[in-house]
C-alpha positions as YAML, in Angstrom:
chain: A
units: angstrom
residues:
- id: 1
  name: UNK
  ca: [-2.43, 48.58, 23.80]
- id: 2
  name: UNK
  ca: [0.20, 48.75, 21.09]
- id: 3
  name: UNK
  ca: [0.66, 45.64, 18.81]
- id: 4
  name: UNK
  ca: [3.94, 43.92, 18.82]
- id: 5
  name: UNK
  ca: [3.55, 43.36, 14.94]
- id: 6
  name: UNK
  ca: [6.37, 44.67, 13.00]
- id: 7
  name: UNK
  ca: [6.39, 48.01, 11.69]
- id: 8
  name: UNK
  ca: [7.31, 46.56, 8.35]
- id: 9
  name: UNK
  ca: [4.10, 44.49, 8.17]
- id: 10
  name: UNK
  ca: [1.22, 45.41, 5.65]
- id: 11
  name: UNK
  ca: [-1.94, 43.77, 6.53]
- id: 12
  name: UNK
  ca: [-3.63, 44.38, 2.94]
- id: 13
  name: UNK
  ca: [-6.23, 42.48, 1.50]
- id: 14
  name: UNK
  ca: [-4.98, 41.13, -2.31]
- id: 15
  name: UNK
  ca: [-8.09, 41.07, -4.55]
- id: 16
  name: UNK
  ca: [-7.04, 37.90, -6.47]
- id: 17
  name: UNK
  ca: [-9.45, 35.39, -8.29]
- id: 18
  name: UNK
  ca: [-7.98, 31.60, -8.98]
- id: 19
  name: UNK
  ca: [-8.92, 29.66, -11.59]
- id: 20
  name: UNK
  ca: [-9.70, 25.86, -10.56]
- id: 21
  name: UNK
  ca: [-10.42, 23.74, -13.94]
- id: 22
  name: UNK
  ca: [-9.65, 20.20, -14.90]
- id: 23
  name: UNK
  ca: [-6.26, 20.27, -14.82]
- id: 24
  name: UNK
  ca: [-6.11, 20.33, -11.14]
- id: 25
  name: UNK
  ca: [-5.49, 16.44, -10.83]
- id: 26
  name: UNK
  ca: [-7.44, 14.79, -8.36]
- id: 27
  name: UNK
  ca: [-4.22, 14.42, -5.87]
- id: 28
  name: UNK
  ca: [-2.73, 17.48, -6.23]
- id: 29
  name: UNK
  ca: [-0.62, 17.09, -3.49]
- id: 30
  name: UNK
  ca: [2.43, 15.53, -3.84]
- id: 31
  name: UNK
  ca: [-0.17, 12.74, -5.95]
- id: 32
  name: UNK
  ca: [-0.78, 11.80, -2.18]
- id: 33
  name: UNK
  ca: [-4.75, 11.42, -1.26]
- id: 34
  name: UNK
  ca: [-4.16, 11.76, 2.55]
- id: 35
  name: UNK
  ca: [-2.18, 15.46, 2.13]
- id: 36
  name: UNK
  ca: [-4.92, 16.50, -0.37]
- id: 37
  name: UNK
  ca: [-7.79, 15.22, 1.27]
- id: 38
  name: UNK
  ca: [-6.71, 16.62, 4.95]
- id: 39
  name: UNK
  ca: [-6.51, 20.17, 2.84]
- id: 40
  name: UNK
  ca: [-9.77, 19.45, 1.18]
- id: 41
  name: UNK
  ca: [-11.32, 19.33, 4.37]
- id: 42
  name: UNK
  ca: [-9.29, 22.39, 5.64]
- id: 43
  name: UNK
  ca: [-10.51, 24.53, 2.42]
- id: 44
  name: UNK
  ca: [-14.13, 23.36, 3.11]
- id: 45
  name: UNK
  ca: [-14.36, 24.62, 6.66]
- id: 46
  name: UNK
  ca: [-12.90, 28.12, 5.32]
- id: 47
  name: UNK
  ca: [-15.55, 29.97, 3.87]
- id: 48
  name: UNK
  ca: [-17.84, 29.56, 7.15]
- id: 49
  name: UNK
  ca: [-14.83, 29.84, 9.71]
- id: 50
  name: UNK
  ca: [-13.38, 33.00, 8.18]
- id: 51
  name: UNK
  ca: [-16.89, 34.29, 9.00]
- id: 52
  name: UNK
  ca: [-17.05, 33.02, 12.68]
- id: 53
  name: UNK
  ca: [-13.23, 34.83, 12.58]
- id: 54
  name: UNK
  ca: [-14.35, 38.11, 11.13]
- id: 55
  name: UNK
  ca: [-17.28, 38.28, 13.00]
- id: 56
  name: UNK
  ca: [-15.60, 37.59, 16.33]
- id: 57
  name: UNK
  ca: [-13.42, 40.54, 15.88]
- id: 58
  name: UNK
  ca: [-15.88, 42.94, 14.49]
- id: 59
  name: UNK
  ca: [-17.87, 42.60, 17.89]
- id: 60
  name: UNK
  ca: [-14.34, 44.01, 19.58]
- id: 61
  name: UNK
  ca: [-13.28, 46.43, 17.80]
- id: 62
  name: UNK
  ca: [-14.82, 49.33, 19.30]
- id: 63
  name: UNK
  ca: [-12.41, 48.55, 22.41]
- id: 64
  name: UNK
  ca: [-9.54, 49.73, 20.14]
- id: 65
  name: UNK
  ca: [-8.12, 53.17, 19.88]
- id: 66
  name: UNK
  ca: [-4.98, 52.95, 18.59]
- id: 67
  name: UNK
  ca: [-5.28, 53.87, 14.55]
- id: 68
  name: UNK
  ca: [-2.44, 51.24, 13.70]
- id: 69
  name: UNK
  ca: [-4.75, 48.56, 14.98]
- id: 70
  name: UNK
  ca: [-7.81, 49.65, 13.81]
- id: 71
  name: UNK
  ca: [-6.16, 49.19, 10.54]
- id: 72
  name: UNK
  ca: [-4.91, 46.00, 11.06]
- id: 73
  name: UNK
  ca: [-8.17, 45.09, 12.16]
- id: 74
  name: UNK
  ca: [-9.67, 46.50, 8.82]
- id: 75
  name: UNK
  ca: [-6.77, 44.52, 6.63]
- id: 76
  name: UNK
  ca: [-7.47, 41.34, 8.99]
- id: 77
  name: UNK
  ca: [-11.37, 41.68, 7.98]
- id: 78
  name: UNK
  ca: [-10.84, 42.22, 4.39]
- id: 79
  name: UNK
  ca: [-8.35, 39.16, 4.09]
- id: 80
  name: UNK
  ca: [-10.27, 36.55, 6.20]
- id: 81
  name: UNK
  ca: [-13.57, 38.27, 3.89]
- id: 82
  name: UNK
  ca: [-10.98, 37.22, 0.32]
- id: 83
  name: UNK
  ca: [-9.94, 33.34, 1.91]
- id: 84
  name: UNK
  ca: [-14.10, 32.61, 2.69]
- id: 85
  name: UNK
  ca: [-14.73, 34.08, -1.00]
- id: 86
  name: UNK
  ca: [-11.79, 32.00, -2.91]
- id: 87
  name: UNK
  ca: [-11.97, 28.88, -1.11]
- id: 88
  name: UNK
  ca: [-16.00, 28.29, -1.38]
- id: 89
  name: UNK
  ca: [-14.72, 28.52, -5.31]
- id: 90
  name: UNK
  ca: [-12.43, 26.54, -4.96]
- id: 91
  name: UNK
  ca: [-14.92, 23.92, -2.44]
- id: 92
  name: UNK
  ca: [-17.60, 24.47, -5.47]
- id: 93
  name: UNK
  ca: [-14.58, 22.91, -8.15]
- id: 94
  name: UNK
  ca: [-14.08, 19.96, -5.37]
- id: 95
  name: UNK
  ca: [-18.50, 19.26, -5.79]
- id: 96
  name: UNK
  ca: [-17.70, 18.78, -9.69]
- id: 97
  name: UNK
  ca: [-14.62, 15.63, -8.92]
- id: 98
  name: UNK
  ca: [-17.55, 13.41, -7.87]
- id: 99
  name: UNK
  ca: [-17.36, 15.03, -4.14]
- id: 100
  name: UNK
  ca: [-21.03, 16.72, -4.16]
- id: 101
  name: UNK
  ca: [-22.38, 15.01, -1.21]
- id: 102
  name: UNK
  ca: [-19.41, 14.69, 0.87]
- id: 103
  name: UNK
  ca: [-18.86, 18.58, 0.38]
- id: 104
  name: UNK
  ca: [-22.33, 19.57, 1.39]
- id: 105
  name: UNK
  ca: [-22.17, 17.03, 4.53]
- id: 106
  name: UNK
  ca: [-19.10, 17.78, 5.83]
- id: 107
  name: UNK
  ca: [-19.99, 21.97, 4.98]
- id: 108
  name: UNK
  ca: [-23.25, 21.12, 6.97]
- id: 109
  name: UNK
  ca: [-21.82, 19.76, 9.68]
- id: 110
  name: UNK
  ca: [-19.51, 22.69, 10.08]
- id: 111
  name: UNK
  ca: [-21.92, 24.66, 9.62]
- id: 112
  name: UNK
  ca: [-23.53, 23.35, 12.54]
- id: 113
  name: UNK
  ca: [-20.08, 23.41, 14.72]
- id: 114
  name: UNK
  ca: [-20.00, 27.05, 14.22]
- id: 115
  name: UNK
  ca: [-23.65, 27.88, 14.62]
- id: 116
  name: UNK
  ca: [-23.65, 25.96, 17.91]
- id: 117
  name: UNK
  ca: [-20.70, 28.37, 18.93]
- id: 118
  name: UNK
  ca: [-22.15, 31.24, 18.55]
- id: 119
  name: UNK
  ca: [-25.38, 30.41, 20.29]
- id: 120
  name: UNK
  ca: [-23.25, 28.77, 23.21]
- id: 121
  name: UNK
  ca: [-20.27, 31.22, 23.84]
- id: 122
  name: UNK
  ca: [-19.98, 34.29, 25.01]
- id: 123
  name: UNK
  ca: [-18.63, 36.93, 22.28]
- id: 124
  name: UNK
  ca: [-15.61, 36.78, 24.34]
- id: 125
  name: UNK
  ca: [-14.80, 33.06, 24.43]
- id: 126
  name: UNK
  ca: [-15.49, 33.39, 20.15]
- id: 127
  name: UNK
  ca: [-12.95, 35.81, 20.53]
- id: 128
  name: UNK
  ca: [-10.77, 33.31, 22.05]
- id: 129
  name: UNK
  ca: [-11.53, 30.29, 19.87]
- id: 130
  name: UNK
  ca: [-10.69, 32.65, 16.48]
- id: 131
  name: UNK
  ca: [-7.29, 33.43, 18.28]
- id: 132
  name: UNK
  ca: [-6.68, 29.84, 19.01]
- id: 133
  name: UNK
  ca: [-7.51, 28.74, 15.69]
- id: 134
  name: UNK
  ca: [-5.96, 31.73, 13.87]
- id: 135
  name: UNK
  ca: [-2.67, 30.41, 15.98]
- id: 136
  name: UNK
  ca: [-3.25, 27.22, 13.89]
- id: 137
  name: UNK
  ca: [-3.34, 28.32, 11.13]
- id: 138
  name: UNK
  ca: [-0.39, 30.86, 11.48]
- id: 139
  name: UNK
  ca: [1.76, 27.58, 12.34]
- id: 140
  name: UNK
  ca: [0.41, 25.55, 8.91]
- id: 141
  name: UNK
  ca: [1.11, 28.49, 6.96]
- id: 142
  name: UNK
  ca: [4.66, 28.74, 8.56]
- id: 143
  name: UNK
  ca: [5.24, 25.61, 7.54]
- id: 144
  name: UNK
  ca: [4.83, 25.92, 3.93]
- id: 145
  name: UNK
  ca: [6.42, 29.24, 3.60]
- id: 146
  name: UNK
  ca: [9.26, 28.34, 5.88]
- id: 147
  name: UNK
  ca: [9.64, 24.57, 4.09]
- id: 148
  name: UNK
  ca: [9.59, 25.28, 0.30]
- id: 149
  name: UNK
  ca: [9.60, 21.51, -0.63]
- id: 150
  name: UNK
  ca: [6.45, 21.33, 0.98]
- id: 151
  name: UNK
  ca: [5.21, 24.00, -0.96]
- id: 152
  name: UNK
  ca: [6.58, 22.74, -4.40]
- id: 153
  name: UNK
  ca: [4.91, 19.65, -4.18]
- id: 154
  name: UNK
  ca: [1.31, 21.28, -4.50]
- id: 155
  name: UNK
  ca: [0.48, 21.27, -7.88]
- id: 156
  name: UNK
  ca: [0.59, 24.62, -9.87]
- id: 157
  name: UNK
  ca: [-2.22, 24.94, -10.90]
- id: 158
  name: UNK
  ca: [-4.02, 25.40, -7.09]
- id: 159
  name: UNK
  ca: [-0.54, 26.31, -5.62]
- id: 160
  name: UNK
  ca: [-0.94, 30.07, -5.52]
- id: 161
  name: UNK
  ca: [-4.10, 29.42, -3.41]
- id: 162
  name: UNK
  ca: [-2.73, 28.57, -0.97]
- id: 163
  name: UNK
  ca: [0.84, 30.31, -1.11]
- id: 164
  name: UNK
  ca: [-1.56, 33.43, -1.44]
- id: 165
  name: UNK
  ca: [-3.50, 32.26, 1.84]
- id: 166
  name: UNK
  ca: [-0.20, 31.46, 3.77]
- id: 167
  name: UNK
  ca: [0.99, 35.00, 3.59]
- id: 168
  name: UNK
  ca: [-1.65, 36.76, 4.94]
- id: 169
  name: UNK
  ca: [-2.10, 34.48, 7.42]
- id: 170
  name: UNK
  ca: [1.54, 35.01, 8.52]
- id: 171
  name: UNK
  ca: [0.87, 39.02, 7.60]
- id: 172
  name: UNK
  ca: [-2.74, 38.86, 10.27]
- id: 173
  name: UNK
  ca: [-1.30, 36.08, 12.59]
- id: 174
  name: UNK
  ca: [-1.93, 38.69, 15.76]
- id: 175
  name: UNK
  ca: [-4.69, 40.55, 15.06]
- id: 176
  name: UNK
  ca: [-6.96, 38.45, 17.10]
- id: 177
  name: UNK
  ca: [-4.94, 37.67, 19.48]
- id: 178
  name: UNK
  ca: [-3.91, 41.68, 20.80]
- id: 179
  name: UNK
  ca: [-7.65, 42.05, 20.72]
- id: 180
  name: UNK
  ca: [-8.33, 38.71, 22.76]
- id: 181
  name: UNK
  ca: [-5.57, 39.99, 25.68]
- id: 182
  name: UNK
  ca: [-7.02, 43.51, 25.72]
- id: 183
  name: UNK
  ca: [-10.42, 42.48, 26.34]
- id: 184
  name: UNK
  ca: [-9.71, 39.48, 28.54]
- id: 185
  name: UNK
  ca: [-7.56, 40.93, 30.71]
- id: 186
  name: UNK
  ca: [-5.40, 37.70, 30.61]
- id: 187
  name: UNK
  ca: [-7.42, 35.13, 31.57]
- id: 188
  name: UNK
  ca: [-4.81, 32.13, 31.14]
- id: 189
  name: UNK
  ca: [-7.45, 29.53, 31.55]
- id: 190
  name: UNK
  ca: [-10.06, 30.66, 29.57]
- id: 191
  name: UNK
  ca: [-7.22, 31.22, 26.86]
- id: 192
  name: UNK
  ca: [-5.56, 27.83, 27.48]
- id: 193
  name: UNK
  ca: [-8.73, 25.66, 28.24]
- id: 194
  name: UNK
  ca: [-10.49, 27.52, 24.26]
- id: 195
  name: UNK
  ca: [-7.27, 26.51, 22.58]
- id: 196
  name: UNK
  ca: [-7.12, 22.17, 24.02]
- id: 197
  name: UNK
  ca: [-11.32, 22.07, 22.86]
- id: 198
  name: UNK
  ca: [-10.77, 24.11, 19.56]
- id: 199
  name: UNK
  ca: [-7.93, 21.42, 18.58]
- id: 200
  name: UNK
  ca: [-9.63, 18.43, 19.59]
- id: 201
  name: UNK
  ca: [-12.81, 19.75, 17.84]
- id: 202
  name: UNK
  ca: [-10.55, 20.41, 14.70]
- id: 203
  name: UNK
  ca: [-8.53, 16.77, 15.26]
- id: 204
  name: UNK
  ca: [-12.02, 15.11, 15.34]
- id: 205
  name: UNK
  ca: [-13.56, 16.82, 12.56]
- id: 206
  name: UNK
  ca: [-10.64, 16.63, 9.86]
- id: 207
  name: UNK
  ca: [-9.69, 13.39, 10.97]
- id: 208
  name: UNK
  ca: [-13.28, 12.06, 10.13]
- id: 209
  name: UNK
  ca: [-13.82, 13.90, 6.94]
- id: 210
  name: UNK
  ca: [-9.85, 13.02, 5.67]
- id: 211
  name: UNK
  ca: [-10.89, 9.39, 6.22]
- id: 212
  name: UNK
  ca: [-14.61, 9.58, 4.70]
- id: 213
  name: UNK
  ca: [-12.86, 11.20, 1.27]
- id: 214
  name: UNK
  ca: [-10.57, 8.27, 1.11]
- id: 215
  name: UNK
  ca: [-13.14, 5.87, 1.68]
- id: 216
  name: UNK
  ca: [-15.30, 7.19, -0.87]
- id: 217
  name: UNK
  ca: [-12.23, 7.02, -3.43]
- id: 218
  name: UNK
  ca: [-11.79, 3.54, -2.23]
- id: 219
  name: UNK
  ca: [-7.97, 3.83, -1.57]
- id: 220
  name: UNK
  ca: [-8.51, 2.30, 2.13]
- id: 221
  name: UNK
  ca: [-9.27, -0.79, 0.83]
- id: 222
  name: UNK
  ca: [-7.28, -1.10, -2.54]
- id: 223
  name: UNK
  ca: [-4.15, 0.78, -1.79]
- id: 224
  name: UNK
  ca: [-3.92, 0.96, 1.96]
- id: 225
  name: UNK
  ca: [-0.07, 1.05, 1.57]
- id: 226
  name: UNK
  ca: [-0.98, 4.79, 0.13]
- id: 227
  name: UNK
  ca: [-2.97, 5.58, 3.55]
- id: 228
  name: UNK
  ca: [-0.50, 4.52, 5.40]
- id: 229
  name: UNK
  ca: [2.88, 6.52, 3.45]
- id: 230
  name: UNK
  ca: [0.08, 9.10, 3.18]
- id: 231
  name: UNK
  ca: [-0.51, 9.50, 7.05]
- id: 232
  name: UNK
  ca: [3.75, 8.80, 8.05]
- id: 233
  name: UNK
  ca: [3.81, 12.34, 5.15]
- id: 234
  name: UNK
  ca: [1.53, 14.47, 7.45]
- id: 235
  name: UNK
  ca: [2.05, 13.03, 10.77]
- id: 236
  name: UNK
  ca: [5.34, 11.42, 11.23]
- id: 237
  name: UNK
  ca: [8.99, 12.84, 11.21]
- id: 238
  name: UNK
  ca: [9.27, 15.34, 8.56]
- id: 239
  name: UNK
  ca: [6.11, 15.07, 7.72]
- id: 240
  name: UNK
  ca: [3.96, 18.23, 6.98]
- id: 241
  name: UNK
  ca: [2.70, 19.22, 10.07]
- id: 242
  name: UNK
  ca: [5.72, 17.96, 12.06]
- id: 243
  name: UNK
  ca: [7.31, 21.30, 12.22]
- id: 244
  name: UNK
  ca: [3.93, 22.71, 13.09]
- id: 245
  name: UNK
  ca: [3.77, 20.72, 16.87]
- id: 246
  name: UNK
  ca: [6.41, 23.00, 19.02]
- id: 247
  name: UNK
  ca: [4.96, 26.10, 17.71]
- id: 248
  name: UNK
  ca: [1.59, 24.96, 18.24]
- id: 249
  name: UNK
  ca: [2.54, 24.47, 22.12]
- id: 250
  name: UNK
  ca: [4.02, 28.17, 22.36]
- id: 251
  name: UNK
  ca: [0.49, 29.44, 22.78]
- id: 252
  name: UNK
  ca: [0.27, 27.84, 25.99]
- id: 253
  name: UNK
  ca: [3.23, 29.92, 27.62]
- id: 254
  name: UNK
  ca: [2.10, 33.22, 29.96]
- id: 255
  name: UNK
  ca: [4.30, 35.52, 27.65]
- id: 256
  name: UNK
  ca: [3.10, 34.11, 24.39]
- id: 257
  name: UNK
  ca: [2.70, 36.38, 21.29]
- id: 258
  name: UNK
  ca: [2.55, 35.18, 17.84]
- id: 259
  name: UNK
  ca: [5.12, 37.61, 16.43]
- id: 260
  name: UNK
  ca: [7.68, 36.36, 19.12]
- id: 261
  name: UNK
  ca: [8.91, 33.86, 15.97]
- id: 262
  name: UNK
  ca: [9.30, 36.25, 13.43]
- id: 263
  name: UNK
  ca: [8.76, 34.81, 10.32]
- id: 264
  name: UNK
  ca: [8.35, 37.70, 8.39]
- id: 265
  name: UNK
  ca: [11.77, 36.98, 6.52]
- id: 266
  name: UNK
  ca: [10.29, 34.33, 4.73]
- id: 267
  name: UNK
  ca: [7.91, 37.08, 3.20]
- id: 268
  name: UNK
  ca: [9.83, 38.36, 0.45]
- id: 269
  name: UNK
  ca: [10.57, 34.77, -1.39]
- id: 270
  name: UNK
  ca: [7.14, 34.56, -1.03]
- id: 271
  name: UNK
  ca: [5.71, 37.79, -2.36]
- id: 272
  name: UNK
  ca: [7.92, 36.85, -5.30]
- id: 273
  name: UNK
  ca: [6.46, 33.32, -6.07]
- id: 274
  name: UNK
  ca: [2.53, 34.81, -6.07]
- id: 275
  name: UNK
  ca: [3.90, 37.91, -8.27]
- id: 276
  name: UNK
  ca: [5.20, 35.38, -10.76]
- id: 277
  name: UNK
  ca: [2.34, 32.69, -10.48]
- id: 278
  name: UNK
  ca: [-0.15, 35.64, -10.75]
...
């Protein structure tokens, strides 16, 4: 099966190595603990999920005979390999801000999440949860290449990780998916049914851990005003993930494929900001 990615898409790993240090300010986004915390608890599921990911397509890829794929599927393994390595850093940096515990519980207990997965599904339902979760992430990263503002108010100093991990989530966005519809012969319910429990897994679990990191800061109970602007940022109109919610529902259509939005025009701009912050 030939990949609707477009021709002009590279899927190459970039070898790059950030530098976290104390001039990362505890709320580096947008001084907001709610934005930085939900990432916080993003970047600390990483390193293990980019695993699960890699791992779910490395049991497949023997079904593919098409070269082009094969070296998507190599690019898409040596990315996902890059995030897991760069974001434990950067989780390791978080440990030092007073966070130890609350890193190593909530890296336990996703730990656990994923280890019960892949004693409890099939390699083919893992399959299906990376492509419903790799769908997720493809629509986050759209929003911060696609919304610059959001993008500018991440500090500079941790900026370029995740600029850096936006574009080659955009670049990889289908890899999992092709491979999930080859080897599932379209199984709409399996597909649909993965992608409702993967969210409300993720809801639960970053919801939680968002709210234990402000608790432990102590900003619920002496600046709840922040929790609540902090919350109307991510959730409510124009907030961050706002522009996230329609694509997020496109997965659900029979025709669905992620490169049907192309948002490979938003590339280039990017490409430019990493070569500069590099």
């Amino acid at each position: 099966m030939p990949t609707l990615t477009p021709a002009h898409i590279t899927i190459k790993p970039r070898h790059l190595q950030f530098a976290f240090n104390q001039d990362i300010p505890r709320y580096w986004f947008a001084n907001d603990p709610v934005l930085t915390h939900f990432l916080n608890v993003l970047s600390i599921t990483f390193p293990e999920g980019e695993r699960f990911f890699l791992d779910s397509v490395r049991a497949f890829r023997d079904k593919v005979d098409d070269p082009q794929r094969q070296k998507d599927i190599s690019g898409f393994i040596g990315q996902e390999a890059l995030h897991s390595r760069e974001h434990a850093a950067y989780n390791q940096f978080l440990a030092t801000q007073g966070y130890e515990k609350l890193v190593q519980r909530t890296e336990r207990v996703s730990s656990k999440l994923l280890k019960g997965g892949r004693l409890r599904l099939t390699p083919r339902e893992q399959l299906a949860i990376t492509s419903a979760l790799e769908h997720i992430t493809a629509v986050l990263a759209k929003t911060l290449l696609e919304h610059p503002q959001q993008l500018a108010m991440i500090h500079p100093s941790i900026r370029s990780l995740w600029l850096w991990h936006a574009i080659e989530e955009t670049e990889h966005k289908a890899v999992a998916f092709d491979l999930y519809k080859e080897i599932s012969h379209q199984k709409m319910t399996e597909k649909n049914t993965v992608m409702v429990l993967g969210t409300l897994y993720l809801l639960a679990f970053s919801g939680y851990f968002t709210w234990q990191f402000l608790r432990q800061d102590g900003v619920l109970r002496k600046q709840p005003w922040r929790v609540v602007r902090g919350y109307w940022r991510l959730l409510g109109y124009k907030g961050l993930l706002q522009p996230a919610i329609k694509e997020y529902f496109n997965y659900f259509k029979a025709d669905f494929h992620p490169w049907q939005d192309d948002n490979s025009r938003y590339l280039s701009r990017a490409y430019a900001q990493l070569a500069v912050a590099a």
